[in-house]
TIZATOR-122260 format. One record per residue (C-alpha): residue in one letter; residue number from 1; x, y, z. Coordinates in steps of 0.2 Angstrom, whole numbers, plus 2048, in hexadecimal, padded with zeros to 3 digits. Example, Ala and Ser with C-alpha at 12.3 -4.5 7.8 and 13.67 -1.06 7.14 Angstrom:
<rs>
@aa->A, i->1, c1->83E, c2->7EA, c3->827 $
@aa->S, i->2, c1->844, c2->7FB, c3->824 $
</rs>
This chain:
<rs>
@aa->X, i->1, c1->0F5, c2->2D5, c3->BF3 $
@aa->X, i->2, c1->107, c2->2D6, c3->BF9 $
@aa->X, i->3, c1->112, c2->2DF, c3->BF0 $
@aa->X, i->4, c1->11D, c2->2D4, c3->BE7 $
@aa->X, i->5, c1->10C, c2->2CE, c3->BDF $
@aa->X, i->6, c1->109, c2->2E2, c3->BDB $
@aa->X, i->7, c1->11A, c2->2E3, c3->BD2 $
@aa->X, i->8, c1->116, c2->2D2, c3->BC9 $
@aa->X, i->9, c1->104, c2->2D7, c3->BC3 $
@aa->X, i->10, c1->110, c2->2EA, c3->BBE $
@aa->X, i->11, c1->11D, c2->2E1, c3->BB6 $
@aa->X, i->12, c1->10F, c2->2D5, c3->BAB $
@aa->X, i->13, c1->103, c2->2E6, c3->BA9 $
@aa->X, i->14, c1->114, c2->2EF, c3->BA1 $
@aa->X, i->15, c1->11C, c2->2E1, c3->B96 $
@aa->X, i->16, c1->10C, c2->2DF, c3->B8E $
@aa->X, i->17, c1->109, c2->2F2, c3->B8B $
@aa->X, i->18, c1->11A, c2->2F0, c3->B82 $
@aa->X, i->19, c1->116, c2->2E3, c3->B77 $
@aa->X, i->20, c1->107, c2->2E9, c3->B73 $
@aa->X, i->21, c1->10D, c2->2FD, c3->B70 $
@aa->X, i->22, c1->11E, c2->2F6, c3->B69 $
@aa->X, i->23, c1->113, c2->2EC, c3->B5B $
@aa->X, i->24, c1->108, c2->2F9, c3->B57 $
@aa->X, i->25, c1->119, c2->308, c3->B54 $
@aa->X, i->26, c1->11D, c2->2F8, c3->B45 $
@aa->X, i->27, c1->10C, c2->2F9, c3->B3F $
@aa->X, i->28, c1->10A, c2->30C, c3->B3F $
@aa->X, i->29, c1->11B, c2->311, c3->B3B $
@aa->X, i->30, c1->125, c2->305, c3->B31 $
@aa->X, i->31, c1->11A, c2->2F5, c3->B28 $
@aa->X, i->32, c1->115, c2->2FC, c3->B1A $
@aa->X, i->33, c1->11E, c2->30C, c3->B19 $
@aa->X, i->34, c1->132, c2->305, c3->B18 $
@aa->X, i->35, c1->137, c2->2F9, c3->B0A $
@aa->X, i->36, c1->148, c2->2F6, c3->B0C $
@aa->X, i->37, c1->152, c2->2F4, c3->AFD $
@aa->X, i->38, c1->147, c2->2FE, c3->AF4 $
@aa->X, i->39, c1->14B, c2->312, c3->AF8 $
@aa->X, i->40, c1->13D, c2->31A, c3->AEA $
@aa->X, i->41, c1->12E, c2->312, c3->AF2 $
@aa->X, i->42, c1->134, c2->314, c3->B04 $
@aa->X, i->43, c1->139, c2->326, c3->B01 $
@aa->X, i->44, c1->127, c2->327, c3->AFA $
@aa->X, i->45, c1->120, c2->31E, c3->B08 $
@aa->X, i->46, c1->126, c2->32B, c3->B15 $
@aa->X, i->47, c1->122, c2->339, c3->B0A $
@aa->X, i->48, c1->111, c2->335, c3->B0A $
@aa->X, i->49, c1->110, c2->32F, c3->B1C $
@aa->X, i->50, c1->11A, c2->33C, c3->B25 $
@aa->X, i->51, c1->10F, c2->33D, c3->B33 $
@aa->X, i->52, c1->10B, c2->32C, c3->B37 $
@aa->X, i->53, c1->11E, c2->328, c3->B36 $
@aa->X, i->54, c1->121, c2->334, c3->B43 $
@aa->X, i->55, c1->115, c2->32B, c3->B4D $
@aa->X, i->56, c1->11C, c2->31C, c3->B4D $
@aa->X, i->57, c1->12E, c2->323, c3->B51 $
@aa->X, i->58, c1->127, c2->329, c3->B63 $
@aa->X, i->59, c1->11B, c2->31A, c3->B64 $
@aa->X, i->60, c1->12A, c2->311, c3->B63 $
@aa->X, i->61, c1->136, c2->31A, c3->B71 $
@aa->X, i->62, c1->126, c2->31B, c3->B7B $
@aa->X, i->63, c1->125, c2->306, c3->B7A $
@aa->X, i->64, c1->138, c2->308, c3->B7D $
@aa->X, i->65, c1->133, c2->310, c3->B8E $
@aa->X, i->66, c1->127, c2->301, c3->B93 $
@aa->X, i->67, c1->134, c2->2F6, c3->B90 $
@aa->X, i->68, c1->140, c2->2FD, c3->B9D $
@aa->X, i->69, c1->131, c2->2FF, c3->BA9 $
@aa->X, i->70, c1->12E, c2->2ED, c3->BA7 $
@aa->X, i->71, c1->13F, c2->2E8, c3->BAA $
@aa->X, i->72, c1->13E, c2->2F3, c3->BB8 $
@aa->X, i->73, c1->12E, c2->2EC, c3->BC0 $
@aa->X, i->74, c1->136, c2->2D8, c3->BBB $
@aa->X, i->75, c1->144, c2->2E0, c3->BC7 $
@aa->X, i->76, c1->138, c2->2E2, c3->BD5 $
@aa->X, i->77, c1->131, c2->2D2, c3->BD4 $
@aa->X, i->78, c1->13F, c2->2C7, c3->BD3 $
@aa->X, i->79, c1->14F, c2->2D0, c3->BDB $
@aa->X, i->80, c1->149, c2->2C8, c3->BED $
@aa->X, i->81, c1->150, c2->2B8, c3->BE0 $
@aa->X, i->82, c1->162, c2->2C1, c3->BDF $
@aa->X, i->83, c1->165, c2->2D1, c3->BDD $
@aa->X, i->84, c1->174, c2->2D4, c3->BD4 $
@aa->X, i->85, c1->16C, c2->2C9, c3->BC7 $
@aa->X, i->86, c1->15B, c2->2D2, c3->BC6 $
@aa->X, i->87, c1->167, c2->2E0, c3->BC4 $
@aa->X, i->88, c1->173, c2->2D8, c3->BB5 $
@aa->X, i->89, c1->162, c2->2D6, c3->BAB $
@aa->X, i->90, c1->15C, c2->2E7, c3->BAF $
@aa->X, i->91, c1->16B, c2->2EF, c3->BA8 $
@aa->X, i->92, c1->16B, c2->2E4, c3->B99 $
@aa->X, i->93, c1->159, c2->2E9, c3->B95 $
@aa->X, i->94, c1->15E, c2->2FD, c3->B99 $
@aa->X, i->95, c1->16C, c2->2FA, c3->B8C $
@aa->X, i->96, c1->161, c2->2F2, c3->B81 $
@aa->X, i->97, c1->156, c2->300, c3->B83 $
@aa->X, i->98, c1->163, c2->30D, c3->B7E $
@aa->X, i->99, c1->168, c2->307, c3->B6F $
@aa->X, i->100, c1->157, c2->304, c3->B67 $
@aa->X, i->101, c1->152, c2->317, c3->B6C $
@aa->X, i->102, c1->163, c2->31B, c3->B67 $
@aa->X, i->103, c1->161, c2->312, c3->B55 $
@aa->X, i->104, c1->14D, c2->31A, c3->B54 $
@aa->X, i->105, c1->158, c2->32A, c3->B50 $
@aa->X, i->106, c1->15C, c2->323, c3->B3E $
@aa->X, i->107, c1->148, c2->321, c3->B3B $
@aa->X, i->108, c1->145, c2->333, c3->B3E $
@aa->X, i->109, c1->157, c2->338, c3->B35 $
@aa->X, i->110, c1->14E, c2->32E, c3->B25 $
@aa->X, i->111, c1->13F, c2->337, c3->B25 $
@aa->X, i->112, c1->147, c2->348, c3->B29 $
@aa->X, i->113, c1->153, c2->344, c3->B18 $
@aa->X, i->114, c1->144, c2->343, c3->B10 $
@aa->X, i->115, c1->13B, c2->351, c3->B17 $
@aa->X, i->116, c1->143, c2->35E, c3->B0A $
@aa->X, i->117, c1->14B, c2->36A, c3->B13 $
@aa->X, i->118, c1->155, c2->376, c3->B0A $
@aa->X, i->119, c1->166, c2->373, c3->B11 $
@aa->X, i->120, c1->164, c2->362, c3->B08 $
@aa->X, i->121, c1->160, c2->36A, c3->AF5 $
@aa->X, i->122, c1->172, c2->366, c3->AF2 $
@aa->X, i->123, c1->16D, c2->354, c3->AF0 $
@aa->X, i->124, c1->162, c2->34B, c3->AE3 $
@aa->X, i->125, c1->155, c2->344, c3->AE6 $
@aa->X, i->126, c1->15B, c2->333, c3->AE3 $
@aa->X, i->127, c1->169, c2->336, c3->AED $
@aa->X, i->128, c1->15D, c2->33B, c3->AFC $
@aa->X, i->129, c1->154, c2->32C, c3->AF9 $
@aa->X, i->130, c1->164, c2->320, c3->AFA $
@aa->X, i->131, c1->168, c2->32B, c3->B0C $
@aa->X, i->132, c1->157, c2->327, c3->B13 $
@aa->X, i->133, c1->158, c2->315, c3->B10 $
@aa->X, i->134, c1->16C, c2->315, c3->B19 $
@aa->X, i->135, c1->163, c2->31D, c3->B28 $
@aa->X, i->136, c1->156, c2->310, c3->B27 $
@aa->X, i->137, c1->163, c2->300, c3->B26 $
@aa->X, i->138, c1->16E, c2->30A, c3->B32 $
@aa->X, i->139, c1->15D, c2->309, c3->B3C $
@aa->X, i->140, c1->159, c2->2F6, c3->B3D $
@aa->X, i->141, c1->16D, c2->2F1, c3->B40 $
@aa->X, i->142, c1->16A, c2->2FE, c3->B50 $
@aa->X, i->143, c1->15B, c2->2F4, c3->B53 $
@aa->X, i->144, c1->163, c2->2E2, c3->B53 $
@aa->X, i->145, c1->174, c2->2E8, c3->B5B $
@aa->X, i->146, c1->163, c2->2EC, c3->B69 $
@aa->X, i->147, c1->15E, c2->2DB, c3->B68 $
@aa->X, i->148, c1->170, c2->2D4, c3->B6E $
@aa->X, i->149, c1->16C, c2->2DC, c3->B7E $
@aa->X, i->150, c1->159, c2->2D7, c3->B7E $
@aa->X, i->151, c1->15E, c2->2C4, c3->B7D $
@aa->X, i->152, c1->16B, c2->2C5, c3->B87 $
@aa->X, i->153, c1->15F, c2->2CC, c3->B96 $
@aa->X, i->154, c1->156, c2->2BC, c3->B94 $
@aa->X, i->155, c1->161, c2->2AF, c3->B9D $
@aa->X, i->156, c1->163, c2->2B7, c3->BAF $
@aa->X, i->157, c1->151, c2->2BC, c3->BAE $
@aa->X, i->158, c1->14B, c2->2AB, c3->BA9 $
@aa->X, i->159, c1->158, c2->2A4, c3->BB6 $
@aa->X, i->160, c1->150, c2->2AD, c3->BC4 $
@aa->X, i->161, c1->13D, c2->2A8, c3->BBE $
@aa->X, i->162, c1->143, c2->296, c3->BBF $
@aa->X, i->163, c1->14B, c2->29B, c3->BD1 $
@aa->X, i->164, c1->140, c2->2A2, c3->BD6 $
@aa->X, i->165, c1->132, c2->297, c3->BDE $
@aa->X, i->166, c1->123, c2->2A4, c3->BDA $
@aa->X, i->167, c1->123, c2->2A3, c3->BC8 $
@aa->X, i->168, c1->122, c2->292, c3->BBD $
@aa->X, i->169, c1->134, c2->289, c3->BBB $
@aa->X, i->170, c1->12E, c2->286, c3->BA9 $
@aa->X, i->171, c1->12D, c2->298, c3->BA3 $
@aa->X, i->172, c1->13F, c2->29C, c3->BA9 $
@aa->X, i->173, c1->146, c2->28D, c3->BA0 $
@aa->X, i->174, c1->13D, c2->294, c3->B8F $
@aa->X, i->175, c1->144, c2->2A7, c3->B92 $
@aa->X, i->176, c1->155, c2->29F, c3->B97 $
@aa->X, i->177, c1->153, c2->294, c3->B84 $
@aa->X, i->178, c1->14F, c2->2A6, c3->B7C $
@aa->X, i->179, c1->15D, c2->2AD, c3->B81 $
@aa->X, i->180, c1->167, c2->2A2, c3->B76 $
@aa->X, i->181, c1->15C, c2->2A4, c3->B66 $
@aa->X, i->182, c1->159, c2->2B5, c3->B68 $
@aa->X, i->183, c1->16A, c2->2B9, c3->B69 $
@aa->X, i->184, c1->170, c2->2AC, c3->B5B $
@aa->X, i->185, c1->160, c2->2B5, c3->B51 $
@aa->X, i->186, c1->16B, c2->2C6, c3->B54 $
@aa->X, i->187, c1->17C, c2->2C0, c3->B4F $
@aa->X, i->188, c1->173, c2->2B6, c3->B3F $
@aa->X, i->189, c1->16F, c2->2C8, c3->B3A $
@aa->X, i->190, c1->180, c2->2D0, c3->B38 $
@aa->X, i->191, c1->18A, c2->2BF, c3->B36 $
@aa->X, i->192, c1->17F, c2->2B3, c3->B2A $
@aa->X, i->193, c1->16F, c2->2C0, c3->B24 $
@aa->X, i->194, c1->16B, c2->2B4, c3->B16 $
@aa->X, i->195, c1->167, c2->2A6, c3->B24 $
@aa->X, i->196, c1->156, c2->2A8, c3->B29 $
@aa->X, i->197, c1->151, c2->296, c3->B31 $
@aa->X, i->198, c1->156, c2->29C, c3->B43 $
@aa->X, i->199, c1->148, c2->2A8, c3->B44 $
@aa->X, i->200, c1->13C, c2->299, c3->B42 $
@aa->X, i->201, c1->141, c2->294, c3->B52 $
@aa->X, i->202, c1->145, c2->2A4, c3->B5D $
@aa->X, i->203, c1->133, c2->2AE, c3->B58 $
@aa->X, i->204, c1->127, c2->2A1, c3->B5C $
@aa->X, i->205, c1->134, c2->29C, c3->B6C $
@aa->X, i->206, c1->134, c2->2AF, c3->B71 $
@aa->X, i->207, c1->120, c2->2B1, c3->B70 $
@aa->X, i->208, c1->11F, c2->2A3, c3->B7A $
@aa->X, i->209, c1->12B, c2->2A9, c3->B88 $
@aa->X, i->210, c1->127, c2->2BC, c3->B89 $
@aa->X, i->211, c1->115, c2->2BC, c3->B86 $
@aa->X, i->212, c1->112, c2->2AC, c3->B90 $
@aa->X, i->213, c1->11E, c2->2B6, c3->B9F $
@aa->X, i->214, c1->113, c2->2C4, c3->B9B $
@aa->X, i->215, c1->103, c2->2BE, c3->B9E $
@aa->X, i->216, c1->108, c2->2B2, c3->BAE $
@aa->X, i->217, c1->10B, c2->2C2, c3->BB4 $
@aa->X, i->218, c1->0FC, c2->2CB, c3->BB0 $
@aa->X, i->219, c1->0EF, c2->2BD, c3->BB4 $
@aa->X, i->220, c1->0F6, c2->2B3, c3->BC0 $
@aa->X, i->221, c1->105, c2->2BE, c3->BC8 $
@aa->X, i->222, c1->112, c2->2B6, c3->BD5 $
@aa->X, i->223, c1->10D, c2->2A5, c3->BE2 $
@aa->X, i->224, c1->10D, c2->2AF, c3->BF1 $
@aa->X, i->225, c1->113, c2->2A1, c3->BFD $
@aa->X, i->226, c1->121, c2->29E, c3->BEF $
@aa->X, i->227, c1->125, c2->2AF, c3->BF0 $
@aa->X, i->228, c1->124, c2->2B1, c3->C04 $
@aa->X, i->229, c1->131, c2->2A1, c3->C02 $
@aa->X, i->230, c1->13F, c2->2AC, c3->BF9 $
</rs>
């Protein structure tokens, strides 16, 4: 196996860890736990489940991680393509990177609010409450300002799957598609919140993109005369 197809069965090994580690941070640490909108039963939430809120805060940064590797390992594979665009969405993905770990401060900055440290006696509990769930919107706006970056990473990575001539053309035309509903999903969130329809589309298109790049690369990795082509 040459090493373009070792980066490629990497990259797929990686993006798929990160899917699957990303999913299960949502599960542990915030379905079921955060309500937003309603600060009583969230605050209670996180009382209850300290611990396993914690957990999926480093679950989380540790998916974060993966992510980046990913990108990295994609790098690898597809920079032979062009470089300087291999490099463009690696930096995109690193930037994306930053500013989810950086909003994963607000989730831990929540649960320390409500953790009842002594400094914080001068509040009500109410008032804690209402600061817990700030942290916890400041956290999600973090999260979606990430998202810019992660759709935005999509087009020259798509661009050079479809260039490349070792991975299907039909793939980077699909990640090239996502680029414009993931980011259109982003800007919905912050310019038009009570429009929803988009998601209908850029969910099921970015399952289909990611995950289908994801396994290609895992199962079948790169066509080596393709790649000995580049």
């Amino acid at each position: 196996m040459d090493g373009n197809q070792k980066n490629a069965r990497m990259a797929g090994f990686l993006y798929f860890m990160y899917i699957v580690i990303h999913i299960v941070a949502d599960v542990i640490g915030r379905s079921g736990i955060i309500v937003l909108g309603d600060a009583a039963t969230t605050a209670a939430n996180i009382t209850a489940s300290a611990g396993q809120f914690r957990l999926g805060f480093v679950i989380d940064l540790f998916a974060a991680l993966l992510f980046l590797l990913a990108a990295w390992a994609l790098y690898r594979v597809l920079q032979p393509v062009d470089k300087n665009l291999a490099l463009l969405f690696l930096l995109l993905n690193l930037g994306g990177v930053a500013v989810q770990c950086a909003s994963d401060i607000f989730l831990l900055a929540g649960q320390l609010t409500l953790s009842g440290p002594e400094y914080l006696n001068v509040f009500q509990p109410a008032q804690l409450q209402a600061l817990a769930m700030l942290f916890l919107y400041l956290y999600k706006n973090g999260f979606m300002i990430a998202q810019i970056f992660y759709g935005a990473w999509l087009f020259p990575l798509g661009y050079l799957v479809f260039k490349s001539g070792f991975l299907p053309k039909i793939l980077g035309v699909v990640l090239m598609v996502h680029c414009f509903t993931w980011l259109s999903t982003s800007l919905q969130f912050f310019l038009f919140p009570d429009f929803t329809a988009i998601t209908y589309v850029s969910w099921p298109l970015g399952f289909i993109a990611e995950f289908g790049l994801t396994l290609w690369l895992l199962i079948k990795g790169v066509n080596e005369q393709g790649s000995k082509a580049v």
